[in-house]
N, C-alpha and C positions, 0 to 999 in steps of 0.2 A: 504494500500500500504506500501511497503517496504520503506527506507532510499533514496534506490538505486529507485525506481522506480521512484519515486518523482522528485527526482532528472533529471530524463530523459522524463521526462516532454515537456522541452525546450530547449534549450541552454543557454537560460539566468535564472538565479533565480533573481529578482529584490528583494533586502535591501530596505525595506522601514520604514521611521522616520514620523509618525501621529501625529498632535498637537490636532487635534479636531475630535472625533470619528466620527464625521457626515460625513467628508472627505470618510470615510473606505468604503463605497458600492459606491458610482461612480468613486471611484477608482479603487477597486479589476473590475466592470463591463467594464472600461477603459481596465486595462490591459488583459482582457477578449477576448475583443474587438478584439486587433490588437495580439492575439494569444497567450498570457503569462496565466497559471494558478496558478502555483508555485510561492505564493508571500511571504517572509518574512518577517513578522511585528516587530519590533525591540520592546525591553520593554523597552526603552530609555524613554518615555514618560508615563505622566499617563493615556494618550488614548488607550496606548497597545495593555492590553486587550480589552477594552470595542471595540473597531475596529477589534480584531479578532471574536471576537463576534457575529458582527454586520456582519461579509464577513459571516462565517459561517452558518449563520441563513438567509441569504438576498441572498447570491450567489451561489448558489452552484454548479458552474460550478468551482469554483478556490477553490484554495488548500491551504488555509491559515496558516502561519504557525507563529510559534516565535521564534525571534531572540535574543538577547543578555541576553539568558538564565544561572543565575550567581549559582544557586541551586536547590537543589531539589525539594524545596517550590515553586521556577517560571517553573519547570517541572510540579508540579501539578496544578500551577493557569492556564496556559498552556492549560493543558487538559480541565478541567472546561471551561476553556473559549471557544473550541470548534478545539482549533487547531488542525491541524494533520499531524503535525511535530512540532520540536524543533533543535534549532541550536545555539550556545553556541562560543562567541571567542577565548576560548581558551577550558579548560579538567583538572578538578579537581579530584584526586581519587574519593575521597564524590563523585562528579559531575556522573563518569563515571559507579560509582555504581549504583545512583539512577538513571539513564536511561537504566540501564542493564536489573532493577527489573520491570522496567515499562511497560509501553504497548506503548506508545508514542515514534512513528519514532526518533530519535534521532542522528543530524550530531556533532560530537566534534570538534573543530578546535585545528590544529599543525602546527609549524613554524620550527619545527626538527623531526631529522630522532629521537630521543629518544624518545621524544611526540608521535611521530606516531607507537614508539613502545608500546608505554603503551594504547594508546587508541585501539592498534589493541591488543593487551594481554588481554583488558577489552570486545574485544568480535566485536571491532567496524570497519571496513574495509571500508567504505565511511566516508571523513573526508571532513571537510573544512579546506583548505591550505589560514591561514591568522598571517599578511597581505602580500597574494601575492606578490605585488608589490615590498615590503620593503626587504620579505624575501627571493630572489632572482628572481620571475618570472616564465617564463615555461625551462629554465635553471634549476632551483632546480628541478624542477617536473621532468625533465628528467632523473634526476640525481635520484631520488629516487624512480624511475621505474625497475630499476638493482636489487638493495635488497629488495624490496616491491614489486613483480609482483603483489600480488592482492590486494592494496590500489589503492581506486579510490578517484580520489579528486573533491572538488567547492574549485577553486581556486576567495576568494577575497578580498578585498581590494588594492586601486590602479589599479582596471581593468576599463577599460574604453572600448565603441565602438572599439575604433582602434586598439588597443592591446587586445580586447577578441580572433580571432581567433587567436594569434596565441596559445593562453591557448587550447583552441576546437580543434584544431588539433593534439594536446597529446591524446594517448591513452588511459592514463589511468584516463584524464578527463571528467566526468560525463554531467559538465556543470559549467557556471560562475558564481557566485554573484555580483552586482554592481547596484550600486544606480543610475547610469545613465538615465534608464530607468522611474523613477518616482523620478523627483529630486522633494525637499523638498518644494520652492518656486511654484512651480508648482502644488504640494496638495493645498499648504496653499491658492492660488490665484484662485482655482476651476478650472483652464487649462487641465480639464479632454482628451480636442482633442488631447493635444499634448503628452499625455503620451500614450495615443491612438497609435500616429504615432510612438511614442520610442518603444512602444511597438512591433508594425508590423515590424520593421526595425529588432527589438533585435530577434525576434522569425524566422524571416528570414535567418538568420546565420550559417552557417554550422559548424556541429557538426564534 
């Protein structure tokens, strides 16, 4: 699948932060559950990988992917580990290069219209708009809908339940990122039902 395809999955992409890999398959089959596939696993941790791994290999209804991809080197452990996507907070030349050369879906995140020039110069037209929240909202997004008709964005950080739609109701939004859906407390405590329900709720949302 495509960047963009992926991406349209759902309406929500849920950010997820793993302390213990053993979490990573009755989570991914949680968010499964209540209708989410597109899940990003953040390299925040040293369970990362070994959790993208472990969806990969154990679930394969979801579409694991990783998140806080800082080089070229977490682009290829990445793949190794079985992901199939990669999503990165911000876009480093280096960065933009080695996911041009690769084979691995690859989302870049921009907080300006210059960012979003160079990541779409490198070849890249679905971006992740982070953070969100900080960097104006679906305000910005509207605003650089005018010079950008074909950037699509995952507008996240700062999005929550109550202010996703109005990100979803932009055109040129793909879909959302936000951890709301699989909070961290809620892996770590095995509260698999409840992410279950975040999940049904998140997936229920109009796009």
């Amino acid at each position: 699948m495509t960047i963009e395809e992926i991406l349209k999955l759902g309406p929500v992409m849920p950010v997820v932060t793993i302390d213990a890999a053993e979490h990573a398959v009755p989570l991914a089959r949680a968010l499964v559950a209540g209708g989410v596939r597109a899940i990003e696993i953040t390299l925040r941790t040293a369970a990362g990988l070994a959790a993208i791994r472990a969806i990969a290999q154990a679930v394969p209804e979801a579409v694991p992917g990783a998140g806080t991809v800082l080089t070229g080197a977490d682009l290829d452990a990445a793949a190794d580990a079985g992901a199939k996507f990669a999503v990165s907070p911000g876009a480093t030349r280096d960065l933009l290069a080695a996911a041009a050369s690769g084979a691995l879906p690859y989302l870049p995140a921009i907080a300006t219209a210059s960012e979003l020039m160079a990541a779409m110069e490198a070849g890249f037209t679905a971006v992740k708009f982070f953070p969100a929240a900080q960097a104006g909202g679906p305000a910005a997004l509207k605003s650089l809908a005018g010079p950008f008709p074909a950037a699509r964005f995952c507008p996240t950080g700062g999005v929550e339940a109550k202010t996703a739609p109005d990100y979803l109701a932009l055109a040129n939004v793909l879909c959302v990122g936000g951890s709301w859906i699989a909070p961290r407390e809620a892996i770590a405590a095995g509260d698999f039902g409840r992410i279950e329900q975040l999940a049904r709720e998140a997936a229920a949302l109009a796009r």
